[in-house]
C-alpha positions as YAML, in Angstrom:
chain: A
units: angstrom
residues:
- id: 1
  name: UNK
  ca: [50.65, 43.23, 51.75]
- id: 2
  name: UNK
  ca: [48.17, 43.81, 54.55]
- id: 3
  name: UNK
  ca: [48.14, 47.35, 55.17]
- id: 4
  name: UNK
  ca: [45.82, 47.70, 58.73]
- id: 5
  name: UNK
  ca: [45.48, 51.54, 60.18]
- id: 6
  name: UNK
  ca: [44.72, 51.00, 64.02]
- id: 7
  name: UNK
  ca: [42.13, 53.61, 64.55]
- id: 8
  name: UNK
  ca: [39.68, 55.31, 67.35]
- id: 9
  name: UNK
  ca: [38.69, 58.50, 68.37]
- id: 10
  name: UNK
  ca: [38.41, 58.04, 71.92]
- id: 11
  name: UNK
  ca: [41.59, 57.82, 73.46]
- id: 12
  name: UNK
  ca: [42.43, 55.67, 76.41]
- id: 13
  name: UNK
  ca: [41.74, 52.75, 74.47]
- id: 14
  name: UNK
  ca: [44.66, 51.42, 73.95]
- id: 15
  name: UNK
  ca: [45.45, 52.49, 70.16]
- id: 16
  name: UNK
  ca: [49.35, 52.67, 70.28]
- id: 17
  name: UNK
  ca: [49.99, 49.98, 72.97]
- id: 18
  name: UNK
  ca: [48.21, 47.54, 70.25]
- id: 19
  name: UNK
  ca: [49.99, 48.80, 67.17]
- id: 20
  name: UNK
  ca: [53.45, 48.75, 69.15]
- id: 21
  name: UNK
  ca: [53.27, 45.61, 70.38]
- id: 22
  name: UNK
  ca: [50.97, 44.19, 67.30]
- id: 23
  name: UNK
  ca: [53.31, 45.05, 65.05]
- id: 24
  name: UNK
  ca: [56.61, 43.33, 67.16]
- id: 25
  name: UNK
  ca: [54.43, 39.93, 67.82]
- id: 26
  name: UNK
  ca: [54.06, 39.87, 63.83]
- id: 27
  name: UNK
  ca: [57.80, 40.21, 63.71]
- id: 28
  name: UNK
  ca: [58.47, 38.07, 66.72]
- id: 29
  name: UNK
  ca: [56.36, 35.19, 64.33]
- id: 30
  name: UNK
  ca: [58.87, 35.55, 61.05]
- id: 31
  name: UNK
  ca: [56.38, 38.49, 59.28]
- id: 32
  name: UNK
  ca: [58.49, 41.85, 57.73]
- id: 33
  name: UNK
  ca: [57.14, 44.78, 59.35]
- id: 34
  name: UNK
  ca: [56.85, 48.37, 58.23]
- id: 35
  name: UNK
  ca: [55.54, 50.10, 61.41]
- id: 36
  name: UNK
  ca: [54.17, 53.68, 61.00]
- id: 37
  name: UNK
  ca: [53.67, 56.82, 63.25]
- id: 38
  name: UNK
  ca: [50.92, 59.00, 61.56]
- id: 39
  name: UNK
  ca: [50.15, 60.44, 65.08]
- id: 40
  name: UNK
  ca: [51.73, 63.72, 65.70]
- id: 41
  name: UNK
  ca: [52.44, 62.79, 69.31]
- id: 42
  name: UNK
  ca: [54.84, 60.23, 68.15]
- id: 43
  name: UNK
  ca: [54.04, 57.96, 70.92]
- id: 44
  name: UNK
  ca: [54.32, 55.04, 68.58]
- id: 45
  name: UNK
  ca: [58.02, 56.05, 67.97]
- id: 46
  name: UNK
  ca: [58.37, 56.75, 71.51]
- id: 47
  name: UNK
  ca: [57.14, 53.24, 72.22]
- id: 48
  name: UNK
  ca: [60.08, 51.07, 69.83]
- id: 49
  name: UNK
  ca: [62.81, 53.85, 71.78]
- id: 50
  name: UNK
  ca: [62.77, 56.39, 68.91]
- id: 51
  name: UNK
  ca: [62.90, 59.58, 71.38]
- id: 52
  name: UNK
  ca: [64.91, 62.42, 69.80]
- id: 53
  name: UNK
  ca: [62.30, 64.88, 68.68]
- id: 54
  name: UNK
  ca: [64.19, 66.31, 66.05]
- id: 55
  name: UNK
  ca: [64.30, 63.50, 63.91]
- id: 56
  name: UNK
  ca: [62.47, 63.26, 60.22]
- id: 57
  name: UNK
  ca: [59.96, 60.58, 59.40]
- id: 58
  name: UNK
  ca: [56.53, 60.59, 57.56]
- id: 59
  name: UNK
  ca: [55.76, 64.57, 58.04]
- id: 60
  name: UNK
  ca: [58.65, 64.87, 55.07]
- id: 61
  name: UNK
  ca: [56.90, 62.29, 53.22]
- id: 62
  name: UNK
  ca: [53.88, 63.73, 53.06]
- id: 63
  name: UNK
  ca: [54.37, 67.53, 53.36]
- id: 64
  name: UNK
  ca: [57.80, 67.15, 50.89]
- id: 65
  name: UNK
  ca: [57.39, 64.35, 48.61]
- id: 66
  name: UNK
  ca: [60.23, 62.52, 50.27]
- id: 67
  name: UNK
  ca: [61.05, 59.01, 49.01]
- id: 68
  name: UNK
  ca: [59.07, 56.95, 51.90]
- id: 69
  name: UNK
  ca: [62.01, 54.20, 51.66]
- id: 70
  name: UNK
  ca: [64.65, 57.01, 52.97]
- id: 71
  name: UNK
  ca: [62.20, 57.27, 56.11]
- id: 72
  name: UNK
  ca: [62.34, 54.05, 57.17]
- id: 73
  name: UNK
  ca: [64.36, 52.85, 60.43]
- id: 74
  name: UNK
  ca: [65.25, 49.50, 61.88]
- id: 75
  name: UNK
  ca: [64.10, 49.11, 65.48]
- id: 76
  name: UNK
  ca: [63.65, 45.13, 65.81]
- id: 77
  name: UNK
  ca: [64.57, 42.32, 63.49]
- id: 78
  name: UNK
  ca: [61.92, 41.91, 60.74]
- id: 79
  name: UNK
  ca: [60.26, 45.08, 62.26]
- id: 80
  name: UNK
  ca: [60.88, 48.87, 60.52]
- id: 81
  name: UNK
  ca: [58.97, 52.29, 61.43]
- id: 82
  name: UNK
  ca: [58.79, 55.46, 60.18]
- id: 83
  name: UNK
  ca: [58.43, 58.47, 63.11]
- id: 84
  name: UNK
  ca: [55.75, 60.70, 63.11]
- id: 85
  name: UNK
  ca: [58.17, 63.44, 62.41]
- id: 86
  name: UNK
  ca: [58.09, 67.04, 64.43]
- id: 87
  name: UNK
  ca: [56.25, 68.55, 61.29]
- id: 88
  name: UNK
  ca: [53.29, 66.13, 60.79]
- id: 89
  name: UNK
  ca: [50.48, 68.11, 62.85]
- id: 90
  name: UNK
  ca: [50.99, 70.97, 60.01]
- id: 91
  name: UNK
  ca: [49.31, 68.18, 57.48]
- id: 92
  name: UNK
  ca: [46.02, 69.61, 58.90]
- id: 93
  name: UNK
  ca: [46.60, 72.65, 57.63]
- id: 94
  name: UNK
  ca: [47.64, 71.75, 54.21]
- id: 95
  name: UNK
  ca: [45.55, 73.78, 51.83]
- id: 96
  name: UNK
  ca: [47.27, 72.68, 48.19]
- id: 97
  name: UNK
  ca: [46.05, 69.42, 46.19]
- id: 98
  name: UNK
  ca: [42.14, 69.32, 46.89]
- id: 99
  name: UNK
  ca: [40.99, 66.12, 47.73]
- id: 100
  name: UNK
  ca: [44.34, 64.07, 46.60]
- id: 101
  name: UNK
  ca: [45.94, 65.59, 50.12]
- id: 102
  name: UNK
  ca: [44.04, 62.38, 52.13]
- id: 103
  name: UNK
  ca: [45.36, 59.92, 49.65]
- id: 104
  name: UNK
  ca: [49.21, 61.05, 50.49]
- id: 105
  name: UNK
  ca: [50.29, 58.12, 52.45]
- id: 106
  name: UNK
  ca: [48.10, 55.80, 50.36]
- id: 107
  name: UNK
  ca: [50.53, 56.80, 47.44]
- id: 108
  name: UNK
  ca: [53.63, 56.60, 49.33]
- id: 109
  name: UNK
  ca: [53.07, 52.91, 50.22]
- id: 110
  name: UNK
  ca: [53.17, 52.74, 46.62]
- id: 111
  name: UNK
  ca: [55.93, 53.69, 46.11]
- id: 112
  name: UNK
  ca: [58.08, 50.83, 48.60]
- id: 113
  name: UNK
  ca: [60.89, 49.61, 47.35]
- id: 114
  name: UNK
  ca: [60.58, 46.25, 49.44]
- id: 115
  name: UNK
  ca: [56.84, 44.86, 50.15]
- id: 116
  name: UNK
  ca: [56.41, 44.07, 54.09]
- id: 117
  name: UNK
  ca: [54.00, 41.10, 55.34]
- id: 118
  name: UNK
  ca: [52.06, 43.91, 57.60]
- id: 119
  name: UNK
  ca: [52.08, 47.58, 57.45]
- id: 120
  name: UNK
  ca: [50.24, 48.85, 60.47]
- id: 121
  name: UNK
  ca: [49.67, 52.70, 60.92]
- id: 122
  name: UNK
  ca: [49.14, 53.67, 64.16]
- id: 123
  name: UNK
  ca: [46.56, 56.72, 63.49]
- id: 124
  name: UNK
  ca: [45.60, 59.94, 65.57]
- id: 125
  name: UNK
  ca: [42.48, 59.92, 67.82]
- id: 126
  name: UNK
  ca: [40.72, 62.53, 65.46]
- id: 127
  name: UNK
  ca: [39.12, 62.37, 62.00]
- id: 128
  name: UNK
  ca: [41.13, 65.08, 60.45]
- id: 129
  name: UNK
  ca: [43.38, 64.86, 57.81]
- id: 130
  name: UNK
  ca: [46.48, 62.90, 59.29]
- id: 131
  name: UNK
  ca: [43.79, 60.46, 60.34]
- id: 132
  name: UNK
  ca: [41.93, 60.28, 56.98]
- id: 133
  name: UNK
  ca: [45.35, 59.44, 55.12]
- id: 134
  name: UNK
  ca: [45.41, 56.40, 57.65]
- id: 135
  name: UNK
  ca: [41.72, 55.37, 56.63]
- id: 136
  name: UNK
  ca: [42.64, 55.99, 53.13]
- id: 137
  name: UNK
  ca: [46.12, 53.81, 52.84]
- id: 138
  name: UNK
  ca: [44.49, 50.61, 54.63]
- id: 139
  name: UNK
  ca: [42.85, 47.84, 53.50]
- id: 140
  name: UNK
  ca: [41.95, 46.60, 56.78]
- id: 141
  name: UNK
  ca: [40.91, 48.90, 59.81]
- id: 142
  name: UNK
  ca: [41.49, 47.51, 63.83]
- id: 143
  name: UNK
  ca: [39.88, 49.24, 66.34]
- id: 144
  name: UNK
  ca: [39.99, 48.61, 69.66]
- id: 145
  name: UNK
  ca: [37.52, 49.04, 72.35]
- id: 146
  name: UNK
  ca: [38.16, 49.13, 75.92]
- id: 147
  name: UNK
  ca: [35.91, 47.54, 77.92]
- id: 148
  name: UNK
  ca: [33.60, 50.34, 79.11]
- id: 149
  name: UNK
  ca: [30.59, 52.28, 78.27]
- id: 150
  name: UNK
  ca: [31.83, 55.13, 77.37]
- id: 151
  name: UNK
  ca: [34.13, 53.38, 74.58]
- id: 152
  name: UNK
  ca: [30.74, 51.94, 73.02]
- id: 153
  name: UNK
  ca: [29.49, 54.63, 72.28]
- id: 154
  name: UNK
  ca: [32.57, 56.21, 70.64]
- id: 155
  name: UNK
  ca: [32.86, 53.42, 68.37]
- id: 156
  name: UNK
  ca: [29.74, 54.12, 67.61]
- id: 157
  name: UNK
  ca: [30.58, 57.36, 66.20]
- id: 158
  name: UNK
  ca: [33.89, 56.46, 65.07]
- id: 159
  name: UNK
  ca: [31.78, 53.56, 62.95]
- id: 160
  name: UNK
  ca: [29.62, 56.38, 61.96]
- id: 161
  name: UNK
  ca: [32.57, 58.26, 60.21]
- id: 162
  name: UNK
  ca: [34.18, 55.47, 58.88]
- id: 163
  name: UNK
  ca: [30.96, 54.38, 56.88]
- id: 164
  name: UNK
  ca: [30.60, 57.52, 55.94]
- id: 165
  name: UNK
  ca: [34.13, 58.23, 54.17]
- id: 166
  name: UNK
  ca: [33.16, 54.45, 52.96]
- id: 167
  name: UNK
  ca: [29.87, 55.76, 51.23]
- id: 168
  name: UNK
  ca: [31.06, 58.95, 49.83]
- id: 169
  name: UNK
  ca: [34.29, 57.55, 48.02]
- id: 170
  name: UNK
  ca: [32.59, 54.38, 47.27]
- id: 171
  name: UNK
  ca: [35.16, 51.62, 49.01]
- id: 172
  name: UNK
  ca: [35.27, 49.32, 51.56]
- id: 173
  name: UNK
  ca: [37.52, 47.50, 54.09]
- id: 174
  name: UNK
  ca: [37.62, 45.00, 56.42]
- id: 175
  name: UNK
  ca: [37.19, 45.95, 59.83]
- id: 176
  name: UNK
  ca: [37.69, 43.85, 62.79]
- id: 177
  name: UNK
  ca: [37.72, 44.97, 66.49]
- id: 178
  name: UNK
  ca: [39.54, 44.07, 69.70]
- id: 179
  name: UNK
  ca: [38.85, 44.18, 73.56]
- id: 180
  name: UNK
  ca: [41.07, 46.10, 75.20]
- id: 181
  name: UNK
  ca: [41.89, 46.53, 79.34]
- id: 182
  name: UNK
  ca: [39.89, 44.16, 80.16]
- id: 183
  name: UNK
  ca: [38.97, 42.62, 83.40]
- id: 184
  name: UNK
  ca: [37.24, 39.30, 82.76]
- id: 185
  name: UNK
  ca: [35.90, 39.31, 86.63]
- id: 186
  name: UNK
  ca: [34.14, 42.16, 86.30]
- id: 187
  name: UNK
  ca: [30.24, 41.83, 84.83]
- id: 188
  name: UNK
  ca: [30.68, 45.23, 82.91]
- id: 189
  name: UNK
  ca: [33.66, 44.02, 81.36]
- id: 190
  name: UNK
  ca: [31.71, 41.30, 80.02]
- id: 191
  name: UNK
  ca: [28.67, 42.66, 78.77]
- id: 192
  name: UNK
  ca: [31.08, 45.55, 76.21]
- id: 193
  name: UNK
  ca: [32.35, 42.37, 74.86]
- id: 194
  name: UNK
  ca: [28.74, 40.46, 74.71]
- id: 195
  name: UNK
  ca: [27.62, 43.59, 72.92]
- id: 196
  name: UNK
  ca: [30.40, 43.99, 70.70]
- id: 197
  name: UNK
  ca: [29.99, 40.95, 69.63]
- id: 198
  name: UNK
  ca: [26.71, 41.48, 68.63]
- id: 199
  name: UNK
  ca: [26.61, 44.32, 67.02]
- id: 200
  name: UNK
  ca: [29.41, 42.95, 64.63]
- id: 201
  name: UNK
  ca: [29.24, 39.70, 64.28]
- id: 202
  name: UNK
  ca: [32.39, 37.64, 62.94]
- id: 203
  name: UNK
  ca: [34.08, 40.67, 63.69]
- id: 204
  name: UNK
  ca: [35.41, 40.95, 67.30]
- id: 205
  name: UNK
  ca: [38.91, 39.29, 67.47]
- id: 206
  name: UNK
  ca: [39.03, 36.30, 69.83]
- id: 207
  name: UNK
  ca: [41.69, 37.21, 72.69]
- id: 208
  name: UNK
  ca: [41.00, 40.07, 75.08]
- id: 209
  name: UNK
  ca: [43.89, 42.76, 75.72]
- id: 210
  name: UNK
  ca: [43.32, 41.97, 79.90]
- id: 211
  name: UNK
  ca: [44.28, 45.03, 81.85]
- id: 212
  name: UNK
  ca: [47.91, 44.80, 82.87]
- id: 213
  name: UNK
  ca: [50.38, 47.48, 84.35]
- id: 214
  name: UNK
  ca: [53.65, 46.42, 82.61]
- id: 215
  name: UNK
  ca: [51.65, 47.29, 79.43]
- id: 216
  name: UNK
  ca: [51.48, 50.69, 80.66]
- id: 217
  name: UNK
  ca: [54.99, 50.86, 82.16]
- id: 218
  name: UNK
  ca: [56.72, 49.32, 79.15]
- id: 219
  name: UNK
  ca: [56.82, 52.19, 76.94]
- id: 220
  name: UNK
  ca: [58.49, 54.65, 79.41]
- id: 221
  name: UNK
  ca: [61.70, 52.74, 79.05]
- id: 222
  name: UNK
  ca: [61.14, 52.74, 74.92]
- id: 223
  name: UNK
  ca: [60.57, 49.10, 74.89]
- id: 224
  name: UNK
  ca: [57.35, 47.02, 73.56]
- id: 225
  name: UNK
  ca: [55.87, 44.20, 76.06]
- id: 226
  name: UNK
  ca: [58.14, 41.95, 74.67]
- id: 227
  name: UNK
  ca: [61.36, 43.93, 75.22]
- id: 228
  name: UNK
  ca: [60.11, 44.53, 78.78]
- id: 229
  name: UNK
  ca: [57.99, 41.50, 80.14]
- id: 230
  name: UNK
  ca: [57.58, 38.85, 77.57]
- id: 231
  name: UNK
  ca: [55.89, 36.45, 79.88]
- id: 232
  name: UNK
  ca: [53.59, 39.26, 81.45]
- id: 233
  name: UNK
  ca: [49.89, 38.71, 80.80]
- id: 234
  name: UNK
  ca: [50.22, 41.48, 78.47]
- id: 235
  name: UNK
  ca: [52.92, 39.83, 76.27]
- id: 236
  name: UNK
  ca: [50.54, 36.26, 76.44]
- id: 237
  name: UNK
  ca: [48.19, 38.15, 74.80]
- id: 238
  name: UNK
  ca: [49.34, 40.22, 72.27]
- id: 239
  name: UNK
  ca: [51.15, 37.02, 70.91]
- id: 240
  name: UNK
  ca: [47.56, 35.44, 71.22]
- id: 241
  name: UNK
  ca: [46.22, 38.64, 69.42]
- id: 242
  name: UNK
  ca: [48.81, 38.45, 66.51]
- id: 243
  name: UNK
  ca: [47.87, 34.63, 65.79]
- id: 244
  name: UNK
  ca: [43.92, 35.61, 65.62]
- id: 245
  name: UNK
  ca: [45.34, 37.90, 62.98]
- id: 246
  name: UNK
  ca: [47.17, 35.80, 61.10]
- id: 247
  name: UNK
  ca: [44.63, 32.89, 61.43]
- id: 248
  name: UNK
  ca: [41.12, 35.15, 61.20]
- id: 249
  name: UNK
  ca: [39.86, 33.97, 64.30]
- id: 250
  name: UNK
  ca: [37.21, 36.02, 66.03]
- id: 251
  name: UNK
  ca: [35.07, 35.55, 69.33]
- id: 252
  name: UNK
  ca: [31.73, 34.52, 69.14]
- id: 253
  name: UNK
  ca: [29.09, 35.11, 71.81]
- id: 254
  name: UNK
  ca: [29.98, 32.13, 73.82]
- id: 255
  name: UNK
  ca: [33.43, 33.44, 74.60]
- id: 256
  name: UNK
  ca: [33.50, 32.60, 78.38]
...
């Protein structure tokens, strides 16, 4: 089971439009996805038409103890997600169970009754709590980088923290990266990737998210890319995205 927490601090990147409609290619393909909220914003849930803000979902899991399988819904075939839940920002606040309170989610998975292809968490854009029980139930990390300056250097610091939770607790995960909103005219656009590239070598997925509107629109009407525009330039490459995936493929620096 490939459990992969989507994950940046900067937001504007593109975070939840890549789990959302990550996690319905996979399913499109034949995988079994378990889809998970762990932002307290729920726009994840939001995003798969899950609107009604009173509903339960991973904030009684891991404020309550509640058996993760009774949390899980069916949105898509092959594809399940647990909401956020209207209670989940008060995990920040949790002051009972010392260090174990970051491994709460990471336990839960445990605890599945049925073993998905691809669990991806779509995590908050802050290194809190909520967000370290993402960190802490994957074995693979995706972060994705718009292309811009300003989301360089916040994967910078995002890198910074997640070596650092890597040092002190003495783990490791792979970590792979994708290009988000980009424009492949423009030069700038080019260089983030360039640089990306080589500051993590073997690790920069192969397609580009290119900037596209319906990827923006699609999630006011609770639908994915797929639901909305299938054969929008944002549905091309999210299907190109899930096969790099599946297959391990990743740029290299002559991606042009």
């Amino acid at each position: 089971m490939r459990v992969i927490a989507v994950v940046n601090q900067k937001g504007g990147v593109g975070k939840t439009t890549t789990s959302v409609n990550l996690a319905h290619a996979l399913a499109l393909g034949g995988k079994k996805i378990l889809a998970i909220d762990l932002d307290p914003q729920g726009n994840l849930s939001t995003s798969f038409g899950v609107s009604d803000p009173l509903v339960n979902g991973l904030d009684e899991v891991l404020l309550d103890g509640v058996d993760i399988n009774d949390m899980c819904l069916n949105v898509r075939e092959s594809l399940d997600i647990i909401p956020a839940g209207k209670r989940l920002g008060e995990l920040e606040f949790e002051k009972q169970g010392g260090a174990d309170r970051g491994f709460r989610l990471n336990k839960a998975l445990t605890r599945l009754t049925y073993k998905p292809d691809f669990v991806i968490i779509d995590c908050p854009p802050s290194a809190g709590l909520v967000g370290m029980n993402g960190l802490l139930a994957a074995n693979e990390l995706m972060l994705p980088v718009a292309s811009d300056f300003l989301s360089m250097q916040g994967i910078t610091r995002m890198m910074g923290i997640v070596n650092h939770v890597e040092s002190t607790l003495k783990f490791s995960t792979k970590k792979c990266f994708v290009v988000t909103r980009f424009q492949g005219r423009r030069k700038l656009a080019k260089d983030v990737k360039e640089k990306l590239i080589s500051l993590f070598p073997k690790k920069v997925l192969e397609t580009s998210i290119r900037e596209n509107v319906t990827l923006a629109e699609s999630p006011s009407f609770g639908k994915t890319i797929f639901d909305y525009k299938r054969l929008s330039n944002g549905g091309k490459d999210y299907l190109s995205l899930a096969n790099d995936v599946l297959k391990n493929k990743m740029a290299t620096n002559n991606y042009e």
